[in-house]
N, C-alpha and C positions, 0 to 999 in steps of 0.2 A: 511600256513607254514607246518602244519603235511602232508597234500598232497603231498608236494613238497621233503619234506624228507621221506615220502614212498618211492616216485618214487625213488628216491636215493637208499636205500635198493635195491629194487630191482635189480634196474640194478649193485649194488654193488654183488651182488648174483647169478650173470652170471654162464654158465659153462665154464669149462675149461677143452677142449680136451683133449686126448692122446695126450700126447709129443706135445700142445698146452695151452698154460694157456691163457686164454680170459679173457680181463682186461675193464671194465665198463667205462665208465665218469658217475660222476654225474649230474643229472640234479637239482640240487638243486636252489632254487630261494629267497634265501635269505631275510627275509621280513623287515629287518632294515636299512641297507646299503642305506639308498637315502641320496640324499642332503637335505641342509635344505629351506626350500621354504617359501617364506613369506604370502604364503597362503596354506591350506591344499584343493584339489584339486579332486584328483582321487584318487584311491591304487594306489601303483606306479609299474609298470610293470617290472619286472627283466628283463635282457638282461641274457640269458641260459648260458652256456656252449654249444660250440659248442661238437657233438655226431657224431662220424665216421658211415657211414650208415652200414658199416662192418667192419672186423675186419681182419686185414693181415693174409693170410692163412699159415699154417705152412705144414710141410711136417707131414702124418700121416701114423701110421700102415696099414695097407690094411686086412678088416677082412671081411671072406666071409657072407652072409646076415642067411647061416643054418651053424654048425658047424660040421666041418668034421668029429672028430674024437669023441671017445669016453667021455662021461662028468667025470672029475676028481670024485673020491669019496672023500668027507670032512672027509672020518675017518681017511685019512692017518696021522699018527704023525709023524713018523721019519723022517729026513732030507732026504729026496731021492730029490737029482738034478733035475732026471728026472719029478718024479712025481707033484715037487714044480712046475717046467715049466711048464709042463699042468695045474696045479690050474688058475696060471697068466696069463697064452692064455685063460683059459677060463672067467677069471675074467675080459678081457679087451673084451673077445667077449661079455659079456653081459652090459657091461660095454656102448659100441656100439650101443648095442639095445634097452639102454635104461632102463635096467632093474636092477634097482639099488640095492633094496633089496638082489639079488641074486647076483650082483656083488659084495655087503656089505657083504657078507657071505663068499666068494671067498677070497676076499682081505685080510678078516682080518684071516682066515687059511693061507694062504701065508706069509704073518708076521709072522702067530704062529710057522711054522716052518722054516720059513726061513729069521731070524730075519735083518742076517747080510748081506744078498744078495744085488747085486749090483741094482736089480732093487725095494728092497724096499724103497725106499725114494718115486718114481713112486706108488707103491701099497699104500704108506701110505698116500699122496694125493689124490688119488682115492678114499681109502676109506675115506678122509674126506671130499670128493666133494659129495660122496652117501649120508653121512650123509645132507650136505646142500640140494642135489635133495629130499630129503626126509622127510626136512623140520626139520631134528631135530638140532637143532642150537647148543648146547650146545654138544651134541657129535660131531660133528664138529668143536665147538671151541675147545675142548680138544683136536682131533685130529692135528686142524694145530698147535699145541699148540708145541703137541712132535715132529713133523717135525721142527718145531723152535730148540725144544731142543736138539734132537739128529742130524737133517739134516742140520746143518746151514754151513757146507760148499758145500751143492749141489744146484743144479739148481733152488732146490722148498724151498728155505729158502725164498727169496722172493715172492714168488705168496701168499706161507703158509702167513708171514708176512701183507699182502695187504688183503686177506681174511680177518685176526684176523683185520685188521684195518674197511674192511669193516661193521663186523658183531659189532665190537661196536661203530662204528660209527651208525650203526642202532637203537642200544641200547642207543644213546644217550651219550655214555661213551666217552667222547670227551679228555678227557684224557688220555688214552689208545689209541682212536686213534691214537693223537699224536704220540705218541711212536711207535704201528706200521709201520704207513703210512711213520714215516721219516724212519724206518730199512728198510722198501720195497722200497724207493726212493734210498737209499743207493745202496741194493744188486739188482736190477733190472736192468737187462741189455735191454732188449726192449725198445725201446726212448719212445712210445706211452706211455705205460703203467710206465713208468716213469715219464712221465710226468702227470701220471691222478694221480698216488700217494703223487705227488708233490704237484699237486691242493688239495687233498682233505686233506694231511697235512696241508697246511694253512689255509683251512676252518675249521680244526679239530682245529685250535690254534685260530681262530675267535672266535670258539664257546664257550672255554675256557675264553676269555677273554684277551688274548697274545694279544692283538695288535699288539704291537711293532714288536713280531717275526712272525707276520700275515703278517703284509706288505713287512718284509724283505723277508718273502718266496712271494709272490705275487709279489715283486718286483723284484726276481731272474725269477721266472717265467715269468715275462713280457719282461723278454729282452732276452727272445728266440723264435728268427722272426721265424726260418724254423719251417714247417713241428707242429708244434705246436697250436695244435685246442684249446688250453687251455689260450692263448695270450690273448684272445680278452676278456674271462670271470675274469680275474687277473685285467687287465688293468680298466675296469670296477670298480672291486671289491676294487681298491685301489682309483680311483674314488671316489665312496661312499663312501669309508671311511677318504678319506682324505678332504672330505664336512662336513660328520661328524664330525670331529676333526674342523672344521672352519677352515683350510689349505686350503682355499680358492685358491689360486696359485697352489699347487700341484696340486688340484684337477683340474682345469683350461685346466694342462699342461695335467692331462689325459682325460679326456674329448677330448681335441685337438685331441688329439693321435687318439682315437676312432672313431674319425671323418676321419681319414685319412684310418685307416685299418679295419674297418666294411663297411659290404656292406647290413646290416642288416639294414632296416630304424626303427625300432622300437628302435634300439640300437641309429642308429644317432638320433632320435627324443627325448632319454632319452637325449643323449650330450645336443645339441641345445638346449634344455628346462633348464637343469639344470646348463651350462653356463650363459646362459642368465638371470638368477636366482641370480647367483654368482655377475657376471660382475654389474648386476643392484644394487646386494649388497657395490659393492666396487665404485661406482659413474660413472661406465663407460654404460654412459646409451642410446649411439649410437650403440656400443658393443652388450649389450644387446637386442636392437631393432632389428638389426641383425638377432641376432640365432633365437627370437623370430619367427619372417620373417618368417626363413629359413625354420623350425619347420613345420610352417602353410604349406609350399608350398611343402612338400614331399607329395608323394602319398600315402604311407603306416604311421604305428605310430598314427594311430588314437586315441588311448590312453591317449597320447602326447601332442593333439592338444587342446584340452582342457586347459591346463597348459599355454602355448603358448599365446593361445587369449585371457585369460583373462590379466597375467602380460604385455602384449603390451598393450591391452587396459588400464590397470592400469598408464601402462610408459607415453602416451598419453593423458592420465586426468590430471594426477599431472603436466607433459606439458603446461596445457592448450590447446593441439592441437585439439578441440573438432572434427574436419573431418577428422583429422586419426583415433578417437575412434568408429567415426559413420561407416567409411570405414573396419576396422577391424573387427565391428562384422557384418556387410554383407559381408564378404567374406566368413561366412562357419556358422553352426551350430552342435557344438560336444555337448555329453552329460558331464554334471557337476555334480557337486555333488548338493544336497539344499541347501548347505552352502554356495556355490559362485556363485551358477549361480544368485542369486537375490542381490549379489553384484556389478557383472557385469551389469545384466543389470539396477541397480540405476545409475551405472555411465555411460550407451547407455543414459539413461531417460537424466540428469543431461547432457551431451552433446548437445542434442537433444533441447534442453531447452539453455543451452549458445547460440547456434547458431541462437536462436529466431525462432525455427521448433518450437514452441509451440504444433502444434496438434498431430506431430510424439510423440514427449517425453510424452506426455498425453495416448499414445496408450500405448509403454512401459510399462508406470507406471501402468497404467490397469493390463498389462500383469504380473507383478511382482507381482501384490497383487492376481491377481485370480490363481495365481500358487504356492504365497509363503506367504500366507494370515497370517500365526502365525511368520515369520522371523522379526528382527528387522528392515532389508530394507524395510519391507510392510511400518513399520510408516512414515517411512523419504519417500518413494518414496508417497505416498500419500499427504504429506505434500509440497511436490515439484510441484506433480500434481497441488493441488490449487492454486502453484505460476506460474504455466503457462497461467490457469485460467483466474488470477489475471492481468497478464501481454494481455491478450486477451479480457479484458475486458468484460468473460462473466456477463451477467447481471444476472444470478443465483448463483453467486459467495456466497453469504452467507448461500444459502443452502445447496451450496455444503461442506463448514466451518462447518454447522451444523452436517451433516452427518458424518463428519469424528470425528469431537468432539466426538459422540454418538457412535463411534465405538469403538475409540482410548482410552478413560475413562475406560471400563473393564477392557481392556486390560491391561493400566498401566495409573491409574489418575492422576501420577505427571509427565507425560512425558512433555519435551518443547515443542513437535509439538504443544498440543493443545493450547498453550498461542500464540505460534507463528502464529496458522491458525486465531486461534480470533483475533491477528494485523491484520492480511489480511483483514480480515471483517471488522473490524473497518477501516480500510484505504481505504477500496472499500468504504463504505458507507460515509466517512469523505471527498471523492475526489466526491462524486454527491453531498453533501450537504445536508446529510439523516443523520443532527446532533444526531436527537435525538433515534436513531439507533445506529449509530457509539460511539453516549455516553453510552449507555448499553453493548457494544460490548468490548468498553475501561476498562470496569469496571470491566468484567469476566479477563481478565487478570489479572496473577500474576507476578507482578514488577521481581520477584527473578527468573521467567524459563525464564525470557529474558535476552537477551545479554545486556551488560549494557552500548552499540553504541547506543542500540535502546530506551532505559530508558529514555532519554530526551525526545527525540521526540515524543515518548509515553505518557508520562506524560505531555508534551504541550498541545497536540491533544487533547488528552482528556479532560484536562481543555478547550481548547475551545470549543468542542463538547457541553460540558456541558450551558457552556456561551451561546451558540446557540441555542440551545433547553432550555435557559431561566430556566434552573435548578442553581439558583443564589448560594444556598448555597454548592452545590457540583463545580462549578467552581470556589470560593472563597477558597475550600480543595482544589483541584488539584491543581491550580495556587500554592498556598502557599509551598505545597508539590514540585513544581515544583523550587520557586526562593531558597527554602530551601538548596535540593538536588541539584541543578546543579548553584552554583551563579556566575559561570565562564561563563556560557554559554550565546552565541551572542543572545538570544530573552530575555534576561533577564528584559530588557527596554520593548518589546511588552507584557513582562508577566505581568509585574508592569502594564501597561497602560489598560489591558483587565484586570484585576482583579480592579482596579481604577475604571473603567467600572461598575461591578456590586456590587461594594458599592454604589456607585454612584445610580443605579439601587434602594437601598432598603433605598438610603438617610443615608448612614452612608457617611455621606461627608467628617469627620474628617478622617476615613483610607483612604477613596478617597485622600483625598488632602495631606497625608501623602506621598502613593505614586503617586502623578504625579510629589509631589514638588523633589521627591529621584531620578526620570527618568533624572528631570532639572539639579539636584545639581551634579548626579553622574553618567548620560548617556547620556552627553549631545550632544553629535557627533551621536548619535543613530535618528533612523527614529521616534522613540518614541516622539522623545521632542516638534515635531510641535505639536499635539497629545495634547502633557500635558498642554502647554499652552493653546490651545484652553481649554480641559476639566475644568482646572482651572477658567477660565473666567466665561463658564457656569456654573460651580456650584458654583460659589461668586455670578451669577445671580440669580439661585436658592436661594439661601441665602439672598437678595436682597443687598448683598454688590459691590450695582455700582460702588465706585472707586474701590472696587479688580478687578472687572470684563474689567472696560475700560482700565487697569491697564496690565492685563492679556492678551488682546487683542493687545494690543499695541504696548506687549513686542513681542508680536508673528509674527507680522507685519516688525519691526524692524528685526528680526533674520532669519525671511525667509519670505523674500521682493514680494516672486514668488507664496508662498502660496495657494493653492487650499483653503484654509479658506478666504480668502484676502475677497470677498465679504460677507462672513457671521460676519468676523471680523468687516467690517466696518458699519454694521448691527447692529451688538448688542451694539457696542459702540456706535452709534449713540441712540439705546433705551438707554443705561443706561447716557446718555447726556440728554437726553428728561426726564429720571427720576429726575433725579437731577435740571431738570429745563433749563440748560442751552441750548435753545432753536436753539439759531442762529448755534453751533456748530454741535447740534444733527442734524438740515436739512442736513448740509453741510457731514457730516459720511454718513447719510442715502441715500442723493443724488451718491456720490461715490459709496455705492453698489451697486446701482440699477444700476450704469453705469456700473459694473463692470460683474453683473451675471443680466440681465433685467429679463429672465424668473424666476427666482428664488425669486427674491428679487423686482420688480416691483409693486406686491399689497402690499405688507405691508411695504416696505420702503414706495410707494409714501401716504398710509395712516397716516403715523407717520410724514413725510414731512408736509402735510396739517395740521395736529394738531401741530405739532411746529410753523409754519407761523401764524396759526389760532392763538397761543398762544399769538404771535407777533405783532399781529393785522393788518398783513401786506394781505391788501385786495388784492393788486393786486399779491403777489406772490401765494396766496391760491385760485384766479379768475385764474392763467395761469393752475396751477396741475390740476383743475377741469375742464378745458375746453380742458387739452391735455387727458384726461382723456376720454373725449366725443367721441376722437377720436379712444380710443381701447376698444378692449373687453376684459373684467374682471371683478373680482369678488368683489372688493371692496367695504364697504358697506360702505357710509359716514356718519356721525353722523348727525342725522337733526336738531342740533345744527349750526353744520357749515352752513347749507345751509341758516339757519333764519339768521346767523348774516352774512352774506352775501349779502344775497337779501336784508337785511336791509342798511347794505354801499350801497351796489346799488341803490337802493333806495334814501337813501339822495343826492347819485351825481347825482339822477333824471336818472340815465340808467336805463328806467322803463322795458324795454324790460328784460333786463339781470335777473333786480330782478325778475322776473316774473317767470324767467326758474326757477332761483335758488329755489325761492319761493314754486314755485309747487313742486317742488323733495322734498322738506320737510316734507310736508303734504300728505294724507291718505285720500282721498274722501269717501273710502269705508269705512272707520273707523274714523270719521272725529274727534270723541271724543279723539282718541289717539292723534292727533295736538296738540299740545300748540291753543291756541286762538292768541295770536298776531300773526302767522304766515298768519291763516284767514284775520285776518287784513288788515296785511301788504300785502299780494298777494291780497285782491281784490282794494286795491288803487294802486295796480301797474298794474292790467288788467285793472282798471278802464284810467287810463295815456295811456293805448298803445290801449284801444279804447274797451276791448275785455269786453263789457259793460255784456252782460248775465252772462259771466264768472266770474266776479267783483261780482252780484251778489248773485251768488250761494256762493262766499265766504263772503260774507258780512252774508248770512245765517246762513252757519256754525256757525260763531262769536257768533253773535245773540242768536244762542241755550246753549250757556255757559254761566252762572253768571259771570256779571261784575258790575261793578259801573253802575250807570243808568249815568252819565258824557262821560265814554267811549262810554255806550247805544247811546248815541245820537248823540256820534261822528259818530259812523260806522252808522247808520240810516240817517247822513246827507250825508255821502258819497253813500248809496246804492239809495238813494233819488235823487241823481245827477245822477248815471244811469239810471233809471227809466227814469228822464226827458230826458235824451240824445236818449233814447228809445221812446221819444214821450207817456209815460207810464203814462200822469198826474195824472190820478186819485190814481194810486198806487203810483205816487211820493207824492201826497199829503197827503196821508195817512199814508203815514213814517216819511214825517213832521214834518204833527200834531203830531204824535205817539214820536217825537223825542222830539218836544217843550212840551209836556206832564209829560218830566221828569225832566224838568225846571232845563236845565243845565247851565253850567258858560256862562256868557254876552258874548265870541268869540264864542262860538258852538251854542250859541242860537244868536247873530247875523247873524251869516251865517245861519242858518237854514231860517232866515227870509228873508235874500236876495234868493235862492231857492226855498222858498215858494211863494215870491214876481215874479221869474222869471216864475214859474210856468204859474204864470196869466197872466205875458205877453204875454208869449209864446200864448197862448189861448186871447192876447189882450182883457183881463177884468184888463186895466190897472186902474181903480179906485182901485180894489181890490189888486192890486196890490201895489197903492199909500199904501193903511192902513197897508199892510205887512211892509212895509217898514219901518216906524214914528218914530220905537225902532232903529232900527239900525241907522236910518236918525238922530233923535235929542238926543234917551236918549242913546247912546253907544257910545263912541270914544275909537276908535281901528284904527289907522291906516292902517289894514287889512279888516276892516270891513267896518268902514264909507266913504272912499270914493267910496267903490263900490256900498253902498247905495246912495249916494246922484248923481253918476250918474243915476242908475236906476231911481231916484224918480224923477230926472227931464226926460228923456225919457219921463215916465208916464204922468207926467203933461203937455210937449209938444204934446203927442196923445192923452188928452184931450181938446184940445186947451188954455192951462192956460200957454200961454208964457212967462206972465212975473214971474211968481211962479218958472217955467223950468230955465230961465234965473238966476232967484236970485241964483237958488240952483247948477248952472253952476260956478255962481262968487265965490260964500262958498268953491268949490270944488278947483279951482285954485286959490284963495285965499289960504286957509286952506294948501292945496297939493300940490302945485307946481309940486316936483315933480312926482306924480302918475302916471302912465302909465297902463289903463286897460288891463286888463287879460280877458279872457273869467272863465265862473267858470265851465262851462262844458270839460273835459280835452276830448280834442281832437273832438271838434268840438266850432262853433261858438254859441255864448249866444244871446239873444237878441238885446243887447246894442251894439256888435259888431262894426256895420257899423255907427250908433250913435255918436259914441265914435271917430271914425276915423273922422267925420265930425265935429266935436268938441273938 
């Protein structure tokens, strides 16, 4: 500004010829006068006063370069015509050459004597123009001061006037200006220099503070098209000023104007900029896109273009038109100030980023911060960067969170970014499943720097983060926090049911069952409720309350018929049927699961099946489970209970084969002591029936080595005695015998021991010996299991010793006695002695 009002002086300070007055324009550049912009920008560049490169020449004295005649003497005093003549030729020859001082000597003898002369008004000018060449300002203003006072009806009232205007307009005395500059506009006959007096009157009433009579003169001034280099700086100047005032419209209209009659583009570049400015103020924001445009695409006004691209770019965000923002600032690069270029380019980034250019807006954002690292755009564009990031899926994402955390903290510790970059990292690690991550990530946020759209969802996540990473008492806070703060919102049934969840977890079952029953009673259309019922079920099972549990199940079945629980529902009702005993109902639940989910539910319903059938004592339905059972693979382990009482039905229906399989699956060869003994038993009299005599036994063995009754003793020694023989084994058959008859058991096991002892001998035809085996079972035992298979044998014997009639008597006893008998063999699965005997008898 003080540059600018030098220059002014100056050129206000011109000279002025003989019988020529030379009249300056200002070049003044005004540092207030813009519009008002909704962003500060650049300085704003003044559009000048136009400045005539010269000055209309006037006609002049003609004075030779040496001077002809003699140099006047300064001592003359008296009035002499002639003498005064010569002073003033010589005062304008030096006057000519420039040599002011001695023209200033000249001049003011000329006045002294020739006060009233036609050409002092000329001399008194002169010598107030020497005083200005000579820089003493104050004797020149006093000078044009008396040409005002005494000259004001000649030629030089006005130039005098325009001087005195100019030299306190130099002084800043803007009040005085006034006054002169309007008496020099007045008396001023030269159009030019009328019109520069005119100008610099209304800038002299600006500087004042006249407004109103600032624009009337600028506004008179403006509507003088000819010849008028001062149009263009007026038009302007009411321009800004009528921006200033927010006369939006005036101002509009001159702007307009400017565009029509400047051929300056720095001038149309202020128009264009500062309409566009206006117009985007007043909603007309086609208008504005426009001058914007226009602005950019002149060749000169570089100053300008700045202004231009950034409010389009801004017109084009708030649009949403993210390709005209990106387009806009590729079409040029002007310099900004540091205050907006890292606005601009947050909104290039933020473009760049709508349009899913993720790695462009990432470069930006770079760029903004390595250039405007302390601006408040660094935060947010960093913060945005992570959201491109975020959106790209890098897999570094949370140390890139870190790092800006660890920046952004000095800077300013309560800023939102860093709550908002910690969601990001919680959300990146909550979407791979990196709970217990994304739960510490949840926790560094503060609820209050987030937007309170995101609080819910926030405050969910995090409780289930926590849930997930098995942090029970911190998801048991969050949830609660969660149904607390937000009891409108649609997860309110999933929050109840995951916090149901980890009661459930530490066996607080009573808050558990609190809420799943509240999802039932008061969210029941919610995804929740299949959910609650099941969980209910389970933890009445927990509890071992079967009817809540089958109860619970039931209901859940009923209410969604389609259930993905459906087979685990009919699962657990079927166990809590089985606890309760109710057998036949529990197969039939257990059976449906297994039909319904096979791989899921296969071993352990068909385990719980068998133990209900078993309970039932239904052999043949507990023989089909285990023999379809044969035919998969799995892991089932059957109780060796079930298998004894099995092979044992089996067994009495004499399917000795089957008891045999079953049998064996019971027992433990390698640990035979872990058997029960009757299972030994029982499988070596059912190997012994299907033939599999060695293997009979090895289990008769087993038996044997456990404390029993010496009665059972000698049961299993009668039967392991009958292998042996069937093995052709006599001597070890007879030695189990004797060893069995030894523990003198009851009259049927010691009968029979003595018909196997007696066959012993036959087999070996020492039938005498075999007669005296026999004599107890023959005369002193009646068992009709026993004695008539003795008194067949006894007659055999007596017939192979020739005593037929003995054979014969003990033939009539027997069909007497027995009618109906029909011999058996006693060796199972092969023929006895008496065999063919017996058929022929």
């Amino acid at each position: 500004m003080r540059r600018l009002k030098t220059l002014t002086i100056l050129i206000l300070l011109a000279i002025i010829s003989e019988e020529e007055i030379i009249y300056s324009q200002d070049e003044n550049n005004s540092g207030n006068n813009t519009a008002p912009k909704a962003e500060l920008v650049t300085p704003v560049p003044k559009a000048e006063p136009i400045i005539s490169n010269e000055t209309a020449p006037r006609a002049e004295i003609v004075t030779p370069k040496t001077y002809p005649k003699a140099i006047p003497n300064l001592e003359y005093t008296e009035n002499n015509e002639e003498k005064s003549k010569a002073i003033l030729e010589y005062a304008n020859f030096v006057y000519s050459q420039k040599q002011w001082s001695i023209a200033n000597a000249y001049y003011l003898k000329f006045i002294e004597i020739s006060p009233n002369d036609t050409s002092t008004p000329l001399a008194a000018y002169r010598l107030a123009e020497t005083y200005l060449k000579q820089k003493k300002t104050e004797d020149a203003k006093r000078a044009y001061l008396k040409i005002v006072e005494k000259f004001s009806k000649t030629e030089y009232f006005g130039p005098a006037s325009y001087r005195l205007g100019s030299l306190a307009y130099s002084n800043e005395n803007y009040k005085d200006a006034v006054t002169f500059f309007n008496t020099a506009k007045k008396s001023l006959e030269k159009n030019s220099v009328k019109l520069s007096a005119t100008y610099y009157h209304a800038r002299s009433l600006t500087e004042i503070n006249d407004i109103d009579q600032a624009l009337l003169a600028f506004e008179e001034l403006s509507k003088i098209e000819q010849e008028n280099p001062y149009r263009e700086a007026a038009i302007l100047t009411l321009a800004r000023t009528f921006a200033d005032q927010k006369e939006e419209k005036k101002s509009i209209s001159s702007f307009k104007k400017l565009l029509e009659i400047s051929e300056r583009e720095d001038i149309k570049a202020e128009a264009l900029v500062k309409l566009g400015l206006m117009s985007n103020s007043l909603g007309n924001i086609n208008e504005a896109k426009k001058y914007f445009s226009s602005a950019l695409s002149l060749k000169e006004g570089d100053e300008w273009k700045p202004d231009a691209q950034f409010h389009l770019i801004k017109i084009h965000y708030q649009k949403k038109n993210y390709q005209d923002v990106i387009d806009t600032y590729s079409s040029g690069a002007f310099s900004m100030s540091d205050e907006i270029r890292p606005k601009m380019l947050l909104m290039v980034g933020n473009a760049f980023r709508q349009m899913d250019r993720h790695r462009d807006a990432i470069s930006v954002y770079i760029l903004l911060r390595e250039h405007y690292p302390s601006s408040k755009e660094a935060s947010e564009s960093e913060y945005r960067k992570l959201l491109s990031l975020f959106n790209l899926g890098n897999r570094s994402l949370p140390r890139y969170v870190d790092n800006f955390v660890d920046w952004q903290r000095p800077r300013d510790p309560d800023h939102k970014n860093i709550d908002m970059a910690l969601l990001l990292k919680a959300e990146h690690l909550f979407e791979r499943n990196n709970f217990i991550e994304s739960a510490k990530a949840y926790d560094e946020i503060r609820l209050n720097k987030v937007p309170k759209e995101l609080g819910s969802s926030l405050l969910y996540k995090k409780a289930w983060s926590h849930s997930e990473s098995k942090n029970i008492t911190m998801a048991i806070k969050s949830f609660t926090a969660f149904i607390q703060d937000y009891p409108e919102d649609s997860r309110i049934a999933n929050a109840l049911a995951k916090r149901a969840l980890n009661y459930k977890a530490i066996e607080d079952y009573t808050s558990a069952l609190s809420d799943l029953k509240n999802i039932i009673d008061e969210h029941q259309n919610s995804t929740s409720t299949e959910l609650a019922y099941q969980q209910i079920a389970l933890i009445e099972g927990q509890k071992q309350n079967y009817p809540g549990l089958i109860d619970s199940y039931q209901s859940l079945l009923k209410k969604f018929p389609d259930s993905k629980a459906n087979a685990e529902a009919h699962f657990w009702i079927g166990w809590g049927q089985f606890e309760l005993k109710k057998f036949e109902e529990s197969s039939k639940s257990l059976r449906e699961a297994r039909k319904i989910d096979r791989k899921s539910y296969f071993d352990r319903a068909t385990l719980r099946i068998i133990l209900a059938e078993y309970s039932q004592q239904r052999v043949d339905a507990v023989k089909l489970e285990l023999e379809n059972l044969r035919k998969t693979i799995n892991k089932i382990i059957i109780p060796p209970q079930i298998y004894l009482w099995l092979g044992v039905n089996l067994f009495d229906d004499k399917n000795y084969s089957e008891s045999s399989y079953y049998l064996n699956l019971a027992c433990n060869p390698q640990d035979p002591e872990s058997t029960q003994a009757v299972v030994w038993r029982y499988l070596g009299q059912a190997r012994l029936f299907t033939g599999e005599y060695k293997k009979s036994i090895e289990a008769f063995n087993f038996y044997l080595q456990t404390p029993q009754p010496s009665n059972n003793k000698a049961r299993v020694l009668q039967d392991k005695s009958t292998a042996l023989l069937a093995l052709k084994e006599f001597d070890k058959a007879e030695k189990e015998v004797e060893k069995a008859l030894s523990l003198q058991p009851q009259s049927r096991i010691y009968g029979m021991l003595c018909i196997i002892w007696a066959e012993i001998a036959l087999q070996q035809e020492k039938y005498d010996e075999a007669i005296k085996r026999l004599i107890k079972p023959t005369y002193a035992i009646e068992d009709t299991s026993i004695t008539p298979t003795a008194l067949l044998k006894s007659s055999f014997a007596h017939e192979k010793i020739g005593e037929l009639d003995k054979s014969k008597e003990l033939k009539l006893k027997l069909q007497s006695k027995y009618p109906e008998y029909v011999a058996e063999t006693i060796i199972p699965g092969t023929n006895d002695s008496t065999a063919e005997f017996s058929q022929n008898n």
